[in-house]
DSSP file (Angstrom, degrees, kcal/mol; ACC not computed):
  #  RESIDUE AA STRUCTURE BP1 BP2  ACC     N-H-->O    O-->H-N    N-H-->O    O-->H-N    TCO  KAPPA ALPHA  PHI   PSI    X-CA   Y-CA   Z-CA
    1    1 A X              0   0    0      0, 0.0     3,-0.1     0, 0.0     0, 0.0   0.000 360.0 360.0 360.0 115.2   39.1   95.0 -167.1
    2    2 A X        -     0   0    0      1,-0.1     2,-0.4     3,-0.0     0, 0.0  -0.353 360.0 -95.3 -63.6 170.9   38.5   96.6 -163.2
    3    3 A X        -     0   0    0      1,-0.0     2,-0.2     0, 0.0    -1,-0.1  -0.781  34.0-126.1 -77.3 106.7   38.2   99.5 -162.0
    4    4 A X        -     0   0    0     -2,-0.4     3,-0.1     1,-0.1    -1,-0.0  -0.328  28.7-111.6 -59.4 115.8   40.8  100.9 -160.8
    5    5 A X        -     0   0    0     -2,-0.2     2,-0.2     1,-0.2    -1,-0.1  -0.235  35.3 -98.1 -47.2 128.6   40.7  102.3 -157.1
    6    6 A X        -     0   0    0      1,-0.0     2,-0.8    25,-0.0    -1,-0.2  -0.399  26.7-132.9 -31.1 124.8   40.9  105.9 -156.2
    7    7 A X        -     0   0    0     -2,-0.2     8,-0.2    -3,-0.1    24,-0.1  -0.681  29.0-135.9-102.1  98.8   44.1  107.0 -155.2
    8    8 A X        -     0   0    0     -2,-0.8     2,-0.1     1,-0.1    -1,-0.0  -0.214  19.1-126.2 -75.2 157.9   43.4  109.1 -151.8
    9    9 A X        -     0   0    0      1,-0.1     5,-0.2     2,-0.0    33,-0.2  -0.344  13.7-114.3 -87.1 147.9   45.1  112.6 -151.2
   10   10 A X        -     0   0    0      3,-2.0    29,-0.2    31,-0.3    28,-0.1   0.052  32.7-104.0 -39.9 178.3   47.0  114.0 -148.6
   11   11 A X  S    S-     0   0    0     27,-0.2    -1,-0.1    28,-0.2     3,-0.1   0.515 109.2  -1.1 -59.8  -6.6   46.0  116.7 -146.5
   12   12 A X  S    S+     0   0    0      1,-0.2     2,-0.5    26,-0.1    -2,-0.1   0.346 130.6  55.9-150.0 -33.9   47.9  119.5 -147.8
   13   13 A X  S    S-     0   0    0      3,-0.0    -3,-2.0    -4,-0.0    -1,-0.2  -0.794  71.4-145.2-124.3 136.0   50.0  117.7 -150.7
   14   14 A X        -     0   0    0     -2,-0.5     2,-0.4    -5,-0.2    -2,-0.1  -0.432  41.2 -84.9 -77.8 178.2   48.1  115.6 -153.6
   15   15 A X        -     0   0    0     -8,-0.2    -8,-0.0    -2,-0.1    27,-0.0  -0.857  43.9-131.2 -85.4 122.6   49.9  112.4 -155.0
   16   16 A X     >  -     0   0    0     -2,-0.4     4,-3.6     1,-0.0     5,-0.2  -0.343  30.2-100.2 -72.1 159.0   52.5  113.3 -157.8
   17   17 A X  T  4 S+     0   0    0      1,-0.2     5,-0.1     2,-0.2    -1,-0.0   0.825 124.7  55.2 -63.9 -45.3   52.3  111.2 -161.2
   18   18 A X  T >> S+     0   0    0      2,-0.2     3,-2.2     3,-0.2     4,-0.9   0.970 108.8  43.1 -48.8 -72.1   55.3  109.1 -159.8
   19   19 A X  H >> S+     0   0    0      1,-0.3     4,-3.3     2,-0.2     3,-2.7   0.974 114.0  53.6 -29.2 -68.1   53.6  108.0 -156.3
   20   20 A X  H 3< S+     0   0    0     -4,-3.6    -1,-0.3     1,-0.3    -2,-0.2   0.340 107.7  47.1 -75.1  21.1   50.5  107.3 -158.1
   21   21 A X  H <4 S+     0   0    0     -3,-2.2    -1,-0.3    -5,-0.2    -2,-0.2   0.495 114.2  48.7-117.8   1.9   52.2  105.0 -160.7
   22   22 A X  H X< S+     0   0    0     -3,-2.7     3,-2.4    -4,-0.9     4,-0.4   0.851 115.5  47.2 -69.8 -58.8   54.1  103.2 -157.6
   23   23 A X  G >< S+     0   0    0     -4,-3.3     7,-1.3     1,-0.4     3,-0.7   0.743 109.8  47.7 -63.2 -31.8   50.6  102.9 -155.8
   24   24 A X  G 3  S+     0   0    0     -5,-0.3    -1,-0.4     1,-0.2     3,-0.1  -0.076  97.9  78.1-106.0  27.7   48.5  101.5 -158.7
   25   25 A X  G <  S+     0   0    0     -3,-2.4     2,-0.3     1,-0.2    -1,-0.2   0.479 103.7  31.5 -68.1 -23.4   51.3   98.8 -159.5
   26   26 A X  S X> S-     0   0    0     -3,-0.7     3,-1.2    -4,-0.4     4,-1.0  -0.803  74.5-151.2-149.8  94.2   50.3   96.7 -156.8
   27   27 A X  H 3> S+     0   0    0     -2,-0.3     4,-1.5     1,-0.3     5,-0.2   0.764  97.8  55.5 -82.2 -53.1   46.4   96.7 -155.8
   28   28 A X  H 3> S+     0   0    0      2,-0.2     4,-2.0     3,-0.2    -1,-0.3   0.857 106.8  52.5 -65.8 -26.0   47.4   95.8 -151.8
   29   29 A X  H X> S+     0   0    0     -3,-1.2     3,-2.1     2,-0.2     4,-1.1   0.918 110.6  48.7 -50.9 -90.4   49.7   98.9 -151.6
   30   30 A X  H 3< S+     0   0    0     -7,-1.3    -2,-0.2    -4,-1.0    -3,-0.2   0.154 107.7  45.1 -78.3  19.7   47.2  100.7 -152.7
   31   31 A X  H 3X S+     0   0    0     -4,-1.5     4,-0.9    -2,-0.4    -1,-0.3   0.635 116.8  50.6 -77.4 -33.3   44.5   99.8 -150.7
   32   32 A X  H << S+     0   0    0     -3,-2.1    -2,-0.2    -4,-2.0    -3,-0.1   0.626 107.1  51.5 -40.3 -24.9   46.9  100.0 -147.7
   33   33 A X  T >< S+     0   0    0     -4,-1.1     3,-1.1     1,-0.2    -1,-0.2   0.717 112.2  57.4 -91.7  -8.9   48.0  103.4 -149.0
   34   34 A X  T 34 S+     0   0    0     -5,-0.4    -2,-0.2     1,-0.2    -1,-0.2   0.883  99.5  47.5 -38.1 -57.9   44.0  103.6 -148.8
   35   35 A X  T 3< S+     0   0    0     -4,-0.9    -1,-0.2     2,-0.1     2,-0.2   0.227  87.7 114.1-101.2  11.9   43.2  102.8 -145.2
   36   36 A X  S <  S-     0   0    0     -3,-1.1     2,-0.2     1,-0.1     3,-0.1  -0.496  75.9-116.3 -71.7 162.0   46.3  105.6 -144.0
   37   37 A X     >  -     0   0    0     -2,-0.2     4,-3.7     1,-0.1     5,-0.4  -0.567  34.9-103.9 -84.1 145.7   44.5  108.6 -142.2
   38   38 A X  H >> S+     0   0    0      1,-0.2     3,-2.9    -2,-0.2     4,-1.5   0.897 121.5  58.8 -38.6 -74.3   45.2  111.7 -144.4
   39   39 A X  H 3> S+     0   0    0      1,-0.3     4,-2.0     2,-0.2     3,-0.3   0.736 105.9  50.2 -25.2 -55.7   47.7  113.0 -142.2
   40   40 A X  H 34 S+     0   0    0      1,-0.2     4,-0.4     2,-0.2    -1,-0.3   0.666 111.2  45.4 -68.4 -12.6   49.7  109.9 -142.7
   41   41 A X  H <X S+     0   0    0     -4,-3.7     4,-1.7    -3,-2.9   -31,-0.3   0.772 110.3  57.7 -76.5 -38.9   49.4  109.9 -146.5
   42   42 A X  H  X S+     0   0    0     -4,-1.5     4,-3.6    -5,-0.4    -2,-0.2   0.907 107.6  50.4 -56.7 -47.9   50.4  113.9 -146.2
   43   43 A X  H  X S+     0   0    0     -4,-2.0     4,-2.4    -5,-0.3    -1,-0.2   0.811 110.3  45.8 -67.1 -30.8   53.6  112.7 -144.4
   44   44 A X  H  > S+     0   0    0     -4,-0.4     4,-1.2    -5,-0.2    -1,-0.3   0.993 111.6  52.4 -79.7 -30.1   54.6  110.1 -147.1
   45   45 A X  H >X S+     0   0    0     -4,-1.7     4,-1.9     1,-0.2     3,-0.9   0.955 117.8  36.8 -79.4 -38.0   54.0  112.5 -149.9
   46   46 A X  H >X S+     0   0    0     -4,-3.6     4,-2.6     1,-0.3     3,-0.6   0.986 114.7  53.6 -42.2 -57.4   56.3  115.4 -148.3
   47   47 A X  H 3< S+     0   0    0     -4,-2.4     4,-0.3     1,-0.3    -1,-0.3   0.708 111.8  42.5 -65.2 -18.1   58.6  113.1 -147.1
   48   48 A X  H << S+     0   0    0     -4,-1.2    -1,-0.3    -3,-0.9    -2,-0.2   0.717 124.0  43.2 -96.3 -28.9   58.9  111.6 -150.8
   49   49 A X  H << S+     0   0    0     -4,-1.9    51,-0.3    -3,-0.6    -2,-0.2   0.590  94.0  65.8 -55.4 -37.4   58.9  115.7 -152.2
   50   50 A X  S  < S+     0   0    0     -4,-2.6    -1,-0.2    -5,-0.1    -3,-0.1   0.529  73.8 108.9-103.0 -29.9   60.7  117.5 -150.6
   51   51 A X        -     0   0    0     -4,-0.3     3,-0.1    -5,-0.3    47,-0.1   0.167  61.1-138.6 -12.0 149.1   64.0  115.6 -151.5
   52   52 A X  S    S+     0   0    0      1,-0.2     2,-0.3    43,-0.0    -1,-0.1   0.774  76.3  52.6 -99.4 -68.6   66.4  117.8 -153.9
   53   53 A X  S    S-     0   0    0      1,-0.1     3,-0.4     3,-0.0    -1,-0.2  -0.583  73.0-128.9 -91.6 138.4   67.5  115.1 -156.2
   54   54 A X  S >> S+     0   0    0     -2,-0.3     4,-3.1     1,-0.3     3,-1.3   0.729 104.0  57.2 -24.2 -45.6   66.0  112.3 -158.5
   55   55 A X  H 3> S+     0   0    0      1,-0.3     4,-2.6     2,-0.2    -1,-0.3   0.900 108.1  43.1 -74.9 -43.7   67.7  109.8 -157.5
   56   56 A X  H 34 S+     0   0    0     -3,-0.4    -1,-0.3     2,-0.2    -2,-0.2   0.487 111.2  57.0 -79.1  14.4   66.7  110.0 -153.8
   57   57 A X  H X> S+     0   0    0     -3,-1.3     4,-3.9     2,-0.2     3,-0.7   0.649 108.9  48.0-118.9 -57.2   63.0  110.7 -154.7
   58   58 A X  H 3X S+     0   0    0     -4,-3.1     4,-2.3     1,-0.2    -2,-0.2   0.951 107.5  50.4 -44.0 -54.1   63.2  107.6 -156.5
   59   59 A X  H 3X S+     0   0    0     -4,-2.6     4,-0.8    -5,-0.3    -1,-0.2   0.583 107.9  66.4 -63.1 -14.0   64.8  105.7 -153.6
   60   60 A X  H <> S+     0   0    0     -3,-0.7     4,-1.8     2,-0.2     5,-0.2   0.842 103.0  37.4 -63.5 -88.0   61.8  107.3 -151.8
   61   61 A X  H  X S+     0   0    0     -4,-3.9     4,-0.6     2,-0.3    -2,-0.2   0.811 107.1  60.3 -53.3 -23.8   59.3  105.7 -153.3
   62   62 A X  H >X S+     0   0    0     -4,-2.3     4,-1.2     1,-0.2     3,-1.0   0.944 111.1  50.7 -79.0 -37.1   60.8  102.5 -153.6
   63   63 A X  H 3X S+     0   0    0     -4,-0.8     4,-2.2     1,-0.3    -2,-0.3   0.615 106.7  47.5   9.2 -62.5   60.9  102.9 -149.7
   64   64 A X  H 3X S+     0   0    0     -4,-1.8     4,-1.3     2,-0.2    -1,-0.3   0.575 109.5  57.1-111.2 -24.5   57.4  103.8 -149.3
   65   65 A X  H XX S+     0   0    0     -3,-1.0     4,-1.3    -4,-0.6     3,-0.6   0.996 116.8  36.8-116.9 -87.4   56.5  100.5 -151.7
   66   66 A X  H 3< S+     0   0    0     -4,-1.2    -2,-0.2     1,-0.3     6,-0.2   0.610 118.1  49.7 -93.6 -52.7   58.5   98.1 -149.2
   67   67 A X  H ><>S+     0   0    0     -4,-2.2     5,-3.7     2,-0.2     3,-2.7   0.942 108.6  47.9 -58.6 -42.9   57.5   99.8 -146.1
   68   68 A X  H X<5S+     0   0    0     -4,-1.3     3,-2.3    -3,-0.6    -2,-0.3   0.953 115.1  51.0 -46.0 -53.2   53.5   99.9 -146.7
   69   69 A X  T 3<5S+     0   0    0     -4,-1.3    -1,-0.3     1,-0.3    -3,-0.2   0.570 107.0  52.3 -78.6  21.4   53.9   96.2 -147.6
   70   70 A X  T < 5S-     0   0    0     -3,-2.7    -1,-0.3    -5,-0.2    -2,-0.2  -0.076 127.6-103.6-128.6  30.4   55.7   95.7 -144.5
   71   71 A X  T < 5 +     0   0    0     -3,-2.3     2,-0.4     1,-0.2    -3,-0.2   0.622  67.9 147.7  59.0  24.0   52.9   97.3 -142.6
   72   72 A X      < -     0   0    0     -5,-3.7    -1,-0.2    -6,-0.2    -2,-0.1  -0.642  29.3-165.7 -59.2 127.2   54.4  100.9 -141.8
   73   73 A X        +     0   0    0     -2,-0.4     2,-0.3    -6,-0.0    -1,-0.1   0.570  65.0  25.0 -98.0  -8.0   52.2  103.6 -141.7
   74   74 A X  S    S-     0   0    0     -7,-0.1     2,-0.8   -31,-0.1   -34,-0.1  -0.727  89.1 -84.0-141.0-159.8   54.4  106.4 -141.8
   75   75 A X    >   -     0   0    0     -2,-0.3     3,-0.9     3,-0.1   -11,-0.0  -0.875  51.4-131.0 -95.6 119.5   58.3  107.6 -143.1
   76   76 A X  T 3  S+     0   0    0     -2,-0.8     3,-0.1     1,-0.2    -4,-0.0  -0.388  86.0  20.4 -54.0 142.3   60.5  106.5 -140.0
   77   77 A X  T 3  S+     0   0    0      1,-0.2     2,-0.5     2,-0.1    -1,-0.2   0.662  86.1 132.9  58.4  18.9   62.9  109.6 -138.9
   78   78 A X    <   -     0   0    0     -3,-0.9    -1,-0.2     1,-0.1     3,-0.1  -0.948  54.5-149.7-117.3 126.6   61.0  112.2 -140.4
   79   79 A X        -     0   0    0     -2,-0.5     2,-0.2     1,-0.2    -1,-0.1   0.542  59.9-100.1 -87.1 -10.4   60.4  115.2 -138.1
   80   80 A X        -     0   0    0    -37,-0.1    -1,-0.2     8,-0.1     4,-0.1  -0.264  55.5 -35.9 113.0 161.9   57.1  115.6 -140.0
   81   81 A X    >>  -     0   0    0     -2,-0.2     4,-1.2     1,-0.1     3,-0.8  -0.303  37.0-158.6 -62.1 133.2   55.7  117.7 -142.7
   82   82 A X  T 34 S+     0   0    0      1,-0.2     7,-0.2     6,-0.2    -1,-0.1   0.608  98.1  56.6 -98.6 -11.6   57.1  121.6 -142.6
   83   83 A X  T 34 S+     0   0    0     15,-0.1    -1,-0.2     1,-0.1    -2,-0.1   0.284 122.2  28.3 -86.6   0.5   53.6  122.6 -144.9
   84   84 A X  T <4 S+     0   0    0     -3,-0.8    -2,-0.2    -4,-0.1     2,-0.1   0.651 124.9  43.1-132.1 -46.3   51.6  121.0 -142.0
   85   85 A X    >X  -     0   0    0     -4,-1.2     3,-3.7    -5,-0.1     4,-0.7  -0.746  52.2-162.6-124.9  56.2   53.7  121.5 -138.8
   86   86 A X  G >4 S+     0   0    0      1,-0.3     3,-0.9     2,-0.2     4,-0.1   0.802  91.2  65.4 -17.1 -53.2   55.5  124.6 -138.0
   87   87 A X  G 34 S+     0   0    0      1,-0.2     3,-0.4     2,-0.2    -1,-0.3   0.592  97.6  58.9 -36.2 -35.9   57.6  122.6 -135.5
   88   88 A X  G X> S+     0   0    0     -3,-3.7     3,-2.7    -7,-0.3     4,-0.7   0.671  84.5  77.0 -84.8 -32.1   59.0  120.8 -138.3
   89   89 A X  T << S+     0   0    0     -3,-0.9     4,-0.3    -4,-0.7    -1,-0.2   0.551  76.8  70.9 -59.1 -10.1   60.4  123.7 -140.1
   90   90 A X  T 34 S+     0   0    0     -3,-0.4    -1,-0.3     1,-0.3     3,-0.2   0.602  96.1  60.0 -94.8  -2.3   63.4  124.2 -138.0
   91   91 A X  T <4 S+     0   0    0     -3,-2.7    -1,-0.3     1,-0.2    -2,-0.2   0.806 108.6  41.0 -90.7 -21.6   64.6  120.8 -139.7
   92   92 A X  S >< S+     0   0    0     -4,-0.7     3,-2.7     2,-0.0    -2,-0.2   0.349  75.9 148.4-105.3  20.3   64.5  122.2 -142.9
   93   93 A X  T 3  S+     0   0    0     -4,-0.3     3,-0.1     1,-0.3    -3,-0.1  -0.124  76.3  20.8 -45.8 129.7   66.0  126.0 -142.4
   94   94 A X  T 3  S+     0   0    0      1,-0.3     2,-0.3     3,-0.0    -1,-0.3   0.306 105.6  90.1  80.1   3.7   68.0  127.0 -145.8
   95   95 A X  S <  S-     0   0    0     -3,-2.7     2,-1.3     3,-0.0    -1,-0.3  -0.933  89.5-116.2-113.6 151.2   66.2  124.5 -148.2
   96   96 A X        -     0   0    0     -2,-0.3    -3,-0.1    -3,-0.1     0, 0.0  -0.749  28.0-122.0 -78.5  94.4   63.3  125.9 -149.7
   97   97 A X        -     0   0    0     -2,-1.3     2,-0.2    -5,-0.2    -1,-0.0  -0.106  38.7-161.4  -8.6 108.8   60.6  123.7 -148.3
   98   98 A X        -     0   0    0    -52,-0.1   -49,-0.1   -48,-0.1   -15,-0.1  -0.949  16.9-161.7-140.5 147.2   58.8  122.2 -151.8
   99   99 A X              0   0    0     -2,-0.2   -49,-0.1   -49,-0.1    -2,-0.1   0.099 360.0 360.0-144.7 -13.9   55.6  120.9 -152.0
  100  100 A X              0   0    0    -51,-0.3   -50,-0.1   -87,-0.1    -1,-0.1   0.299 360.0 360.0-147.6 360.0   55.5  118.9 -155.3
């Protein structure tokens, strides 16, 4: 059996159990999700967190699957992480900014 590849971390946010079972489906995702710079890894895990509801969190990840293999490096329309980026916070004023 290999060895299963290290799943590298954000800068501010780790990978939730969900992410890291998307990423370790499919051995060229997650060497793509590999070769992001932290900062760009940070941005998908927010952008995939920070969501209210299941359903969209899900739709998130399937998203982050389909872009990586389509060579994106980051979440398209996302003003950027509000845990990272100060700047960013004024897009998320009344939701509690969440982090896992």
């Amino acid at each position: 059996m290999p060895e299963q590849q290290a799943i590298a971390p954000g800068v501010l946010h780790e990978v939730p159990a969900d992410i890291e079972a998307a990423l370790t489906s499919d051995a060229k995702i997650l060497a793509t999700w590999n070769a992001l710079t932290p900062i760009q890894r940070n941005e998908w895990i927010c952008w995939i967190t920070i969501v209210k509801r299941p359903k969209t969190r899900a739709e998130h990840i399937e998203r982050l699957v389909s872009d990586l293999r389509d060579g994106e490096r980051q979440p398209c329309c996302w003003p950027g992480c509000p845990h990272r980026r100060p700047s960013a916070q004024k897009w998320f004023e009344g939701r509690r900014a969440r982090s896992r």
